[in-house]
C-alpha positions as CSV (number, residue, x, y, z in Angstrom):
1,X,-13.2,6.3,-19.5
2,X,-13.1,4.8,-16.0
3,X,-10.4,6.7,-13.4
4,X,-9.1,5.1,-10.0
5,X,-8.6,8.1,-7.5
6,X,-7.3,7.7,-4.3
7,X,-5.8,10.2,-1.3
8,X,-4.7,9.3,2.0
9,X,-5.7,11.2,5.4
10,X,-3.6,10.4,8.6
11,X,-3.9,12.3,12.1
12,X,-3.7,11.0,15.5
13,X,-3.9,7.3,15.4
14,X,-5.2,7.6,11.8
15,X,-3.5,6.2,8.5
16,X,-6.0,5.6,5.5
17,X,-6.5,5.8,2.5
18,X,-9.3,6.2,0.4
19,X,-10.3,5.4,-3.2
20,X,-12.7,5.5,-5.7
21,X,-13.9,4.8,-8.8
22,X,-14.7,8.3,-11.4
23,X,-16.5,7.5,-14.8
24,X,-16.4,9.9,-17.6
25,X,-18.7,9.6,-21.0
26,X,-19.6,12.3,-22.8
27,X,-18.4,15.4,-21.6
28,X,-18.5,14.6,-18.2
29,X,-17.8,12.7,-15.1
30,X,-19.2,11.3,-12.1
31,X,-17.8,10.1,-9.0
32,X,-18.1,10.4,-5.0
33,X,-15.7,12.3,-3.7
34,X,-17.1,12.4,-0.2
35,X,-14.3,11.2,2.3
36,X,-16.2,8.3,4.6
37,X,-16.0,9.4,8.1
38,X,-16.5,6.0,9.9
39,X,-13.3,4.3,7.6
40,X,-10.9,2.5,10.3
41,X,-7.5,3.3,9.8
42,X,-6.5,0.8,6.9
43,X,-2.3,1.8,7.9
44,X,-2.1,2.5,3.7
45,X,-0.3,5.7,2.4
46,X,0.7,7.1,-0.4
47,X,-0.8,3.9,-2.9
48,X,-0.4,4.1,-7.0
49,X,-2.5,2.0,-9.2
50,X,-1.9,1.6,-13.3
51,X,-4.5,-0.2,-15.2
52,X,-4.1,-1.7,-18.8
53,X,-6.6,-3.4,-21.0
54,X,-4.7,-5.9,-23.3
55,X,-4.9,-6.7,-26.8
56,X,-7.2,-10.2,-27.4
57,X,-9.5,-9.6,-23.9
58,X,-12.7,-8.7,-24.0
59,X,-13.7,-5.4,-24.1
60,X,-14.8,-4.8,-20.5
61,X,-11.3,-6.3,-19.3
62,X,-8.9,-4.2,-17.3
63,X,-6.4,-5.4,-15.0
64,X,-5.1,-3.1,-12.3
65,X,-1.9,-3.3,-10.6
66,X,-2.0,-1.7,-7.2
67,X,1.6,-1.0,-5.2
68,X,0.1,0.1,-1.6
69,X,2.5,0.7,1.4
70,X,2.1,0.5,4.4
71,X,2.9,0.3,8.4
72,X,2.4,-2.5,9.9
73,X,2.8,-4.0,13.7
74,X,5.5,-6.5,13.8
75,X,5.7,-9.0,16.1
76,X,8.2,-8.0,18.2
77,X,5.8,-5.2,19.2
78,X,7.4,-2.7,16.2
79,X,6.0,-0.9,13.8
80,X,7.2,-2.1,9.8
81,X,7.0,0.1,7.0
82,X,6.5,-2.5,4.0
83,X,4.9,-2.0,0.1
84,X,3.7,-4.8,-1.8
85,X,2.2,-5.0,-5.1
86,X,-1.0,-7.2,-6.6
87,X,-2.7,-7.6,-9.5
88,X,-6.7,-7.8,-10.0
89,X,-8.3,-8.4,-13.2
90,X,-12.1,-6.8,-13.0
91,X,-14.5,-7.6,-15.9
92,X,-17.0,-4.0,-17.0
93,X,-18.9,-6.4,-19.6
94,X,-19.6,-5.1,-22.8
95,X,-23.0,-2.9,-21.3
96,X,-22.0,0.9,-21.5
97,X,-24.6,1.2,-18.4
98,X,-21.8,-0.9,-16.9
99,X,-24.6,-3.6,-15.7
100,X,-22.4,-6.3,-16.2
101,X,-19.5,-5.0,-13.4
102,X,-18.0,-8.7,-12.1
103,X,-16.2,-8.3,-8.9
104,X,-12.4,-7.8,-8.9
105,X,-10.1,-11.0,-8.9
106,X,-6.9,-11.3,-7.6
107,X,-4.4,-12.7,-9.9
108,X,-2.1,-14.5,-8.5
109,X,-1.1,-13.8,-4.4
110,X,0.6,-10.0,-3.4
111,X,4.4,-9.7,-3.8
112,X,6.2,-7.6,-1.1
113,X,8.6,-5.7,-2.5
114,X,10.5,-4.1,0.3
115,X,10.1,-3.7,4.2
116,X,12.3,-2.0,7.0
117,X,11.5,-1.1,10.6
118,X,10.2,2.1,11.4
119,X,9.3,4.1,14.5
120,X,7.7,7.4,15.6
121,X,11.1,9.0,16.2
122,X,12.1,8.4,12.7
123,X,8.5,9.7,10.9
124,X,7.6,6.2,10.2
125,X,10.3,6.5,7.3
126,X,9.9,3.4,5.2
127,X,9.5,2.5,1.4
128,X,6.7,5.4,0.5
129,X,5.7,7.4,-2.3
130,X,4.9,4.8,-4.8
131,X,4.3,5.0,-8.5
132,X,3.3,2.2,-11.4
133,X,3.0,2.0,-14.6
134,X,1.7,-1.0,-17.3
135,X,3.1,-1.1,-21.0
136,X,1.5,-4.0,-22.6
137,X,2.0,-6.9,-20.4
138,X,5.0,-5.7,-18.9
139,X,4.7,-3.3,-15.3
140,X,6.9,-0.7,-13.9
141,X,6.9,0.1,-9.8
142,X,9.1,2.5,-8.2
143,X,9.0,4.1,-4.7
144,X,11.6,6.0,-2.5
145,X,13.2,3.8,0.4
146,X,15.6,5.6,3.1
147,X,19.0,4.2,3.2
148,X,20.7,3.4,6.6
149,X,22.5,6.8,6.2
150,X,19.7,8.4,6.1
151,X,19.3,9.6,2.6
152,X,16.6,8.6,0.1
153,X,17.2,6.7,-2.8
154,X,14.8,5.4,-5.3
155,X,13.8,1.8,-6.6
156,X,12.4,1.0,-9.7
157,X,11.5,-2.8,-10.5
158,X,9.9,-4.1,-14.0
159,X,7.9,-7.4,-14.2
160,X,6.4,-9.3,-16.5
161,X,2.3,-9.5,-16.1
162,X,1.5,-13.1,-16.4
163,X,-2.6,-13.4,-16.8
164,X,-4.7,-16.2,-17.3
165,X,-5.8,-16.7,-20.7
């Protein structure tokens, strides 16, 4: 099977996460779980990716739904804490080498799903702690989102994946 793993490191003026790709045949598995040193700060946290292969695609065919959030600058000189979801489509091919790996395509453009301002006093509080998950064509994303009196609440959305046929 092919596994998407990911973890995110943050320290002073650091936010990233990292991900990668584990394959597993036969007993065993294989990916690099080295952490890059010289990664930028990509202001991602906490990300969830689900991935599906659907009835009538070829068999290399996944599509992978990632819901990322993050902290961004705004442009009154803020800080945003926002998380958006896309969807990629990446073709194997049939080769159990995997020598026919096509790169990933987006399908269709990122939807944000929620954003609020943040700050350092607050612990960048913001939509976090994602989750997703694919049934057929349909998709699930939750995350947990503060609420102006401070408590957390939780937001689950479902969409319908449309793909090109």
């Amino acid at each position: 099977g092919l596994w998407a793993a990911g973890w995110t490191k943050g320290g002073t003026n650091l936010l990233t996460t990292e991900s990668t790709l584990a394959f597993c045949a036969a007993g065993s598995c294989d990916a690099d779980p080295t952490c890059d040193k010289g990664e930028d700060a990509n202001l991602e946290r906490d990300l969830a990716v689900a991935s599906v292969h659907l009835q009538g695609d070829s068999i290399g065919v996944v599509y992978y739904v990632d819901v990322i959030p993050t902290l961004l600058p705004t442009a009154s000189g803020g800080i945003a804490a926002s998380v958006s979801a896309f969807l990629a489509r990446i073709d194997f091919g049939a080769s159990a080498n995997l020598s026919g790996v096509q790169p990933a395509q987006a399908v269709g453009a990122p939807i944000v799903l929620s954003t609020q301002d943040t700050s350092a006093a607050s612990g960048f509080r913001g939509p976090d702690h994602a989750a997703a998950a694919i049934i057929g064509d349909v998709v699930a994303i939750a995350w947990i989102e503060p609420t102006v009196d401070g408590s957390d609440q939780i937001r689950v959305q479902r969409y319908a994946m449309c793909v090109p046929k």
